[in-house]
MISEGU-281525 format. One record per atom (N, C-alpha, C, CB): residue number from 1; atom name; x, y, z. Coordinates in Angstrom, 2 decimals. Each point is the difference from the previous one (the first is absolute). Glycine has a CB too. Layout:
BEGIN
   resi   name         x         y         z
    NUM     CA         X         Y         Z
...
// end
This chain:
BEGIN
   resi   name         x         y         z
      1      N    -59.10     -9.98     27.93
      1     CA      1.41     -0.33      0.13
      1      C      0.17     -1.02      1.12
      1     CB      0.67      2.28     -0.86
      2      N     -0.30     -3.50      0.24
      2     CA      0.34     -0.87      1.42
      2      C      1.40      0.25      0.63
      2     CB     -1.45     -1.91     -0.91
      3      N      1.32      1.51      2.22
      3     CA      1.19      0.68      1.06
      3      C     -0.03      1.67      0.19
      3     CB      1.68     -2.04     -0.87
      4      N     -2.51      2.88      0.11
      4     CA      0.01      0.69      0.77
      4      C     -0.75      0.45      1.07
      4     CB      0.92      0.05     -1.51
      5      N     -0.25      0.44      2.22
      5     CA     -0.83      0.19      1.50
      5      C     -1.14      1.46      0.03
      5     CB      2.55     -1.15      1.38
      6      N     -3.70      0.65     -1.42
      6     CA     -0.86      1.30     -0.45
      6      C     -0.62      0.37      1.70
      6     CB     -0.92     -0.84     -3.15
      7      N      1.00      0.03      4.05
      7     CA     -0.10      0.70      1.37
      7      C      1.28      0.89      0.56
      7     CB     -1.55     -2.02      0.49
      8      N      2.59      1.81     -0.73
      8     CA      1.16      0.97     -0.09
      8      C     -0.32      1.09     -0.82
      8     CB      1.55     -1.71      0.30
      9      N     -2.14      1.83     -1.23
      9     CA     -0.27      1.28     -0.25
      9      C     -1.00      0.53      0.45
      9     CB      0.98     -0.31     -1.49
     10      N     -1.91     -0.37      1.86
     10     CA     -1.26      0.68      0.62
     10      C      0.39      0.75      1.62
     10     CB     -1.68     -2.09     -1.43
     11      N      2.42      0.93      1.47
     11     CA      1.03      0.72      1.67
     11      C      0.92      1.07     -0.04
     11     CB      0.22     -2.17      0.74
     12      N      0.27      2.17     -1.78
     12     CA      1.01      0.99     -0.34
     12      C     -0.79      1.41     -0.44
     12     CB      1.76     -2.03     -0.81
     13      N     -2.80      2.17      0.23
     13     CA     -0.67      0.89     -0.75
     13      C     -0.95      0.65      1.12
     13     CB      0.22     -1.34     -2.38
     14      N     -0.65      0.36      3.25
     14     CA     -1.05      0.49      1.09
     14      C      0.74      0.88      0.78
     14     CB     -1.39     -2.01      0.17
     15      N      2.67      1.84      0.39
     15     CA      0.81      0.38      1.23
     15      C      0.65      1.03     -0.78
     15     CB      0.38     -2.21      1.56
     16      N      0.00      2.29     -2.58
     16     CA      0.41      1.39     -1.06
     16      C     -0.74      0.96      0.30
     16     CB      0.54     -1.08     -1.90
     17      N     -1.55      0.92      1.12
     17     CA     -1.13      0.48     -0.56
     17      C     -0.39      1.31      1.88
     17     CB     -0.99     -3.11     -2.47
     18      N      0.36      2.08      3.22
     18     CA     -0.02      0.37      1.48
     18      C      1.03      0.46      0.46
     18     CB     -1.31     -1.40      0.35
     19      N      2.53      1.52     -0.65
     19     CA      1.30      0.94      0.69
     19      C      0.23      1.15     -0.98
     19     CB      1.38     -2.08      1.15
     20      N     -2.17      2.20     -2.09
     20     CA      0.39      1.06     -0.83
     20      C     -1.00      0.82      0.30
     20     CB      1.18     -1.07     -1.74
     21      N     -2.50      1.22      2.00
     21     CA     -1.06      0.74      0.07
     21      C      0.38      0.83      1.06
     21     CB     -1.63     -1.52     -0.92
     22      N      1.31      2.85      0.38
     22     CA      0.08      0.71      1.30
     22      C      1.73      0.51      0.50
     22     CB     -2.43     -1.65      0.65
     23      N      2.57      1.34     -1.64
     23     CA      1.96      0.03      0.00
     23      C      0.98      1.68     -0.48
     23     CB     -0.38     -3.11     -1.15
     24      N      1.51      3.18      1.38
     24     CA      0.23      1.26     -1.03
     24      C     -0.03      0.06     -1.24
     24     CB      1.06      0.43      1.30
     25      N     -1.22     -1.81     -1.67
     25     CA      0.46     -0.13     -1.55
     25      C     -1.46      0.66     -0.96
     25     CB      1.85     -2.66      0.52
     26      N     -2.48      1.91      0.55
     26     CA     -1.60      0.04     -0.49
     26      C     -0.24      1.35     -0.36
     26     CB     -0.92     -1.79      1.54
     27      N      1.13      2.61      0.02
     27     CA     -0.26      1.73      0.40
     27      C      1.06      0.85     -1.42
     27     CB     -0.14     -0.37      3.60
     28      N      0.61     -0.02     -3.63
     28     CA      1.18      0.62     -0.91
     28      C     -0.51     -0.42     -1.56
     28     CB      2.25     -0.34      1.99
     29      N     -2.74     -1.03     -2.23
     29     CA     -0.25      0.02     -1.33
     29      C     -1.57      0.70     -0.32
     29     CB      1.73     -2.25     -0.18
     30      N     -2.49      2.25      1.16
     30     CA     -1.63      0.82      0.01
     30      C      0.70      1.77     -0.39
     30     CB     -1.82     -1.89      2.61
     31      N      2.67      2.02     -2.04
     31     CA      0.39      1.68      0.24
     31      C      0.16      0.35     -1.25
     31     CB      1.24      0.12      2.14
     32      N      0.04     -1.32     -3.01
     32     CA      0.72      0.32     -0.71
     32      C     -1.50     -0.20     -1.54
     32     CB      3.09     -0.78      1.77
     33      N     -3.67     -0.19     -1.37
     33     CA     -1.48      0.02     -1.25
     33      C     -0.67      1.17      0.40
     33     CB     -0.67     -2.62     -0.33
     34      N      0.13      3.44      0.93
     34     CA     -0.91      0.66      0.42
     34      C      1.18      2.02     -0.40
     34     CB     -1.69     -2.82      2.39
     35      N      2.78      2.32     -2.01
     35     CA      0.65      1.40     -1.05
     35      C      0.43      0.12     -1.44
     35     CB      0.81      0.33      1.91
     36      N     -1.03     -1.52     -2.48
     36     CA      0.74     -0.11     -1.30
     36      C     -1.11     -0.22     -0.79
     36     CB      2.23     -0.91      0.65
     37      N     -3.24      0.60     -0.27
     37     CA     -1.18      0.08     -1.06
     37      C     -0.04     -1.24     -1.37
     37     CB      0.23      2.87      0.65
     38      N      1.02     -3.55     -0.25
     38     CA     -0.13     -1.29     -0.90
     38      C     -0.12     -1.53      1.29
     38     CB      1.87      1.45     -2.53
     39      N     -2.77     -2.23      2.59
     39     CA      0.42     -0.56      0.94
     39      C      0.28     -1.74     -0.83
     39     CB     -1.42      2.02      2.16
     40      N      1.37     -1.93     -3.32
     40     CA      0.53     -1.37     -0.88
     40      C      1.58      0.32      0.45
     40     CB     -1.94     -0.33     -2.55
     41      N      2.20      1.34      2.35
     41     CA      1.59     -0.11     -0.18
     41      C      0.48      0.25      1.59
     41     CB      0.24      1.07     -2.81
     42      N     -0.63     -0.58      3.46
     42     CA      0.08     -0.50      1.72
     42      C     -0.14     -1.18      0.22
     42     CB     -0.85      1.68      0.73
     43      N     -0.36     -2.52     -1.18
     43     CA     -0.06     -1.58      0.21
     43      C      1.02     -0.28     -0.71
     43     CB     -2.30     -0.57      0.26
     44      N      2.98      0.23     -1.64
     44     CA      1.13     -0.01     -0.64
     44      C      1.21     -0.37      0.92
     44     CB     -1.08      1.62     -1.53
     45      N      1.13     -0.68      2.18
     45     CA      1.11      0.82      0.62
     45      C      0.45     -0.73      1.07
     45     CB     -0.84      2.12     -0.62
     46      N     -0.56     -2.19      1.64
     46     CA      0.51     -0.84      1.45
     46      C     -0.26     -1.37     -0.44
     46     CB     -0.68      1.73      2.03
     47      N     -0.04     -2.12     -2.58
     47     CA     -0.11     -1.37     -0.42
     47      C      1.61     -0.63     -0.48
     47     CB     -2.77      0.62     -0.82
     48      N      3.25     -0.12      0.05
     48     CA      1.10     -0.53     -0.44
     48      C      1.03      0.25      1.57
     48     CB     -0.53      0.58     -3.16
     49      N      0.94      0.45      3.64
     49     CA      0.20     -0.18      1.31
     49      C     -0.18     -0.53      0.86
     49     CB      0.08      0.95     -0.49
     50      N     -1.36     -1.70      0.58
     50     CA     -0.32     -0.87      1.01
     50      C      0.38     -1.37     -0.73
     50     CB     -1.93      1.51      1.25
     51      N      2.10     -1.57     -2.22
     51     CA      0.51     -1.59     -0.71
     51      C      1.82      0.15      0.47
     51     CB     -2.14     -0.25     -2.86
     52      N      2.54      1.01      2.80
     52     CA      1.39      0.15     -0.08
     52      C      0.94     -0.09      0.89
     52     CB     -0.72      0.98     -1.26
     53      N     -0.19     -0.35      2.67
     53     CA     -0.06     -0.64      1.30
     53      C     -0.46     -1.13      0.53
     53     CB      0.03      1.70      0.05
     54      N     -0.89     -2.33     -0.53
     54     CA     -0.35     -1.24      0.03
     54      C      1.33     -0.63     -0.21
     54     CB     -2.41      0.30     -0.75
     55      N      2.43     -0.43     -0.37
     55     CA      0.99     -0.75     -0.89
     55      C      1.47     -0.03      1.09
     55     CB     -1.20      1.01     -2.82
     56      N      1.64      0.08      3.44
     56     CA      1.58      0.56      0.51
     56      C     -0.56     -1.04      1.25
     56     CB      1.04      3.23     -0.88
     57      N     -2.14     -3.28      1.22
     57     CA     -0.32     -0.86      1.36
     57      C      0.31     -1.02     -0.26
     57     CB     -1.59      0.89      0.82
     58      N      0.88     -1.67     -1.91
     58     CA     -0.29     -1.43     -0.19
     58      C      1.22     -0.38     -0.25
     58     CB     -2.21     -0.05     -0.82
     59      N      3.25      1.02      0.38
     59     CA      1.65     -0.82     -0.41
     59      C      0.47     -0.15      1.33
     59     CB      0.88      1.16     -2.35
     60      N     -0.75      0.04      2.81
     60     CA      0.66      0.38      1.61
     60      C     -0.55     -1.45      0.87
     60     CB     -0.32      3.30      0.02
     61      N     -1.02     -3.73     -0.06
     61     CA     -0.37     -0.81      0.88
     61      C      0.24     -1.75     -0.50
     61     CB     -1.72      2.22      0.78
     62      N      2.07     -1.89     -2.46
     62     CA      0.33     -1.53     -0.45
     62      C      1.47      0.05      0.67
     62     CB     -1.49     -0.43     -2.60
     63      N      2.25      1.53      2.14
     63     CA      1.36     -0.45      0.48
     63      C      0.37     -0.23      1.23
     63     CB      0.46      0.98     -1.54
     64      N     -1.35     -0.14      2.84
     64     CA      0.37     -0.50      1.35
     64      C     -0.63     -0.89      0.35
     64     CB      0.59      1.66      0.61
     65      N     -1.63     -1.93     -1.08
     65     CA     -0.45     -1.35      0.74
     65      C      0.73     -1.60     -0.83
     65     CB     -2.73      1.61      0.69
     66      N      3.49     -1.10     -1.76
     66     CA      0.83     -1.35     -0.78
     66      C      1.34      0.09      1.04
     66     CB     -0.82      0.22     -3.15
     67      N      1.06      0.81      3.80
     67     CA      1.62     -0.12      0.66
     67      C     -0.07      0.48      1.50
     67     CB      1.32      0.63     -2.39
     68      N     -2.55     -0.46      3.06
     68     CA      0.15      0.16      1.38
     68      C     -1.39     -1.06      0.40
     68     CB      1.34      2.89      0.13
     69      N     -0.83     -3.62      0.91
     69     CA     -1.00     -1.17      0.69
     69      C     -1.25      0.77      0.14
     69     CB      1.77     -1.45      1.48
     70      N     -3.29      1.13     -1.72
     70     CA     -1.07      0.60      0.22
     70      C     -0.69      0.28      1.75
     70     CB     -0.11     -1.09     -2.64
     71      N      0.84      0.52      3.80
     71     CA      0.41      0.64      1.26
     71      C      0.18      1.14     -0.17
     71     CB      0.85     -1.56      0.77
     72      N      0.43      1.81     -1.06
     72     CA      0.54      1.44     -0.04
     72      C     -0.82      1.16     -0.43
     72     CB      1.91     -1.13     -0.42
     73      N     -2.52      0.67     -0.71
     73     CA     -0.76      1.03     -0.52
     73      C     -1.28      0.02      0.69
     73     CB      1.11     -0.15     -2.13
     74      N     -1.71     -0.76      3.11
     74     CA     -0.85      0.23      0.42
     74      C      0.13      0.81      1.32
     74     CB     -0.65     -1.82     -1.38
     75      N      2.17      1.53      2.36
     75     CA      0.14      0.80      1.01
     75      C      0.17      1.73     -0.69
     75     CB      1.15     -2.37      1.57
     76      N     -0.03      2.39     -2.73
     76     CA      0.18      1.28     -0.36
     76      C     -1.43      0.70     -0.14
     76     CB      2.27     -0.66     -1.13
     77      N     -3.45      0.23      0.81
     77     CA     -1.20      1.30     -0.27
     77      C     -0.49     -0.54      1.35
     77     CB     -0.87      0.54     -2.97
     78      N      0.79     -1.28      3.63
     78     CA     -0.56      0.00      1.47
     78      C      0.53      0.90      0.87
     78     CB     -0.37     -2.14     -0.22
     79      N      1.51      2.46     -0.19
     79     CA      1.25      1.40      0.99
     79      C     -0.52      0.91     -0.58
     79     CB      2.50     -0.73      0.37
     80      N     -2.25      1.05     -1.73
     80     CA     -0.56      1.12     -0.95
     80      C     -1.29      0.58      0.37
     80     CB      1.11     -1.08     -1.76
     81      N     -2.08      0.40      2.04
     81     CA     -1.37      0.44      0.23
     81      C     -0.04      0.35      1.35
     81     CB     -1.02     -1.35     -1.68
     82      N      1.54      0.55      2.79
     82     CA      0.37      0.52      1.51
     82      C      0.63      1.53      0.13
     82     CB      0.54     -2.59      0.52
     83      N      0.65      2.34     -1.36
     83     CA      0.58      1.80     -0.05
     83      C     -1.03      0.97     -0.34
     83     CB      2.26     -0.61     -0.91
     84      N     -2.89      0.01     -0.57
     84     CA     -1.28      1.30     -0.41
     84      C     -0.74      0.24      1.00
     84     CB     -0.40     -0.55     -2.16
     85      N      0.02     -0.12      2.80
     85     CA     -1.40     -0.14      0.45
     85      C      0.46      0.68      1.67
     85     CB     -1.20     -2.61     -1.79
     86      N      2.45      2.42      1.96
     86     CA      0.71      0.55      1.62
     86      C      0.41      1.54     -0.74
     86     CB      1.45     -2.76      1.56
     87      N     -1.28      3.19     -2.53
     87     CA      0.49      1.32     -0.72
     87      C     -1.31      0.65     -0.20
     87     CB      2.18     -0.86     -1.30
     88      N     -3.30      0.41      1.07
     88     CA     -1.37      0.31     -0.46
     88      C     -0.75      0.64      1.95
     88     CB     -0.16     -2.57     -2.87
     89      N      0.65      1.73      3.14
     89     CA     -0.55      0.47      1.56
     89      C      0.78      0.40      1.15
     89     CB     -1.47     -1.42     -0.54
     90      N      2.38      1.79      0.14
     90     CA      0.83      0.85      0.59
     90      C     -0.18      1.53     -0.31
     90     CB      1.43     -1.95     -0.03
     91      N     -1.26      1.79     -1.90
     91     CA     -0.98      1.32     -0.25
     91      C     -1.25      0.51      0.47
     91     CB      0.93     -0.49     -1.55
     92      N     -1.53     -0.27      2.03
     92     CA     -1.62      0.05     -0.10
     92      C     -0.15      0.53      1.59
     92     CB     -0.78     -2.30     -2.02
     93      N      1.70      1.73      2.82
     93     CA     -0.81      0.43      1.21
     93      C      1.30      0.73      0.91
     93     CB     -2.18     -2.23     -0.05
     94      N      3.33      1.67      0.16
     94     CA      1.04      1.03      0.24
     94      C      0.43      1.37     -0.29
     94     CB      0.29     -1.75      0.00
     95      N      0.01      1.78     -1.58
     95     CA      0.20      1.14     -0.44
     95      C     -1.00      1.13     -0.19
     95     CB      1.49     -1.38     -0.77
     96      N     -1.70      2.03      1.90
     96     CA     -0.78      0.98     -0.03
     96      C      0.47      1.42      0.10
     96     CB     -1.24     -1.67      0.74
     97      N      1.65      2.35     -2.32
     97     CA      0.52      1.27      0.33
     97      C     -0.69      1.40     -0.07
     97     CB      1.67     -1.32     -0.65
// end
């Protein structure tokens, strides 16, 4: 296919792929194959879920990045990840009950 961008997907698929491992989705879909004794229809199952979320992203992120300056969106997850990451270690070493 000309014009399409096949390192965008290799980028997109690598950094997926690596944020999903090891995830709840993961822990939860192993649980959910390993009690149900069918695991086609578990793969079935989250697979189409994981397209569907995909999909709710890829709109969500066409439409804000077509109507908010790409600044913005870069300070908004630069704050976003500061809060997690100040909420993540606050838990971690403060809250000791």
């Amino acid at each position: 296919m000309e014009g399409f961008d096949w390192k965008l997907v290799a980028v997109t698929f690598g950094s997926i792929f690596l944020a999903e491992l090891g995830d709840k989705t993961q822990l939860a879909t192993m649980m959910m194959s390993a009690q149900a004794r069918s695991p086609w229809a578990v793969f079935l199952g989250s697979a189409t879920a994981l397209v569907c979320t995909s999909l709710l992203g890829v709109l969500a992120g066409e439409f804000v990045g077509r109507y908010v300056p790409e600044i913005y969106i870069k300070f908004g997850a630069g704050i976003g990840f500061i809060l997690i990451g100040t909420v993540l270690l606050w838990n971690t070493f403060l809250i000791k009950v």
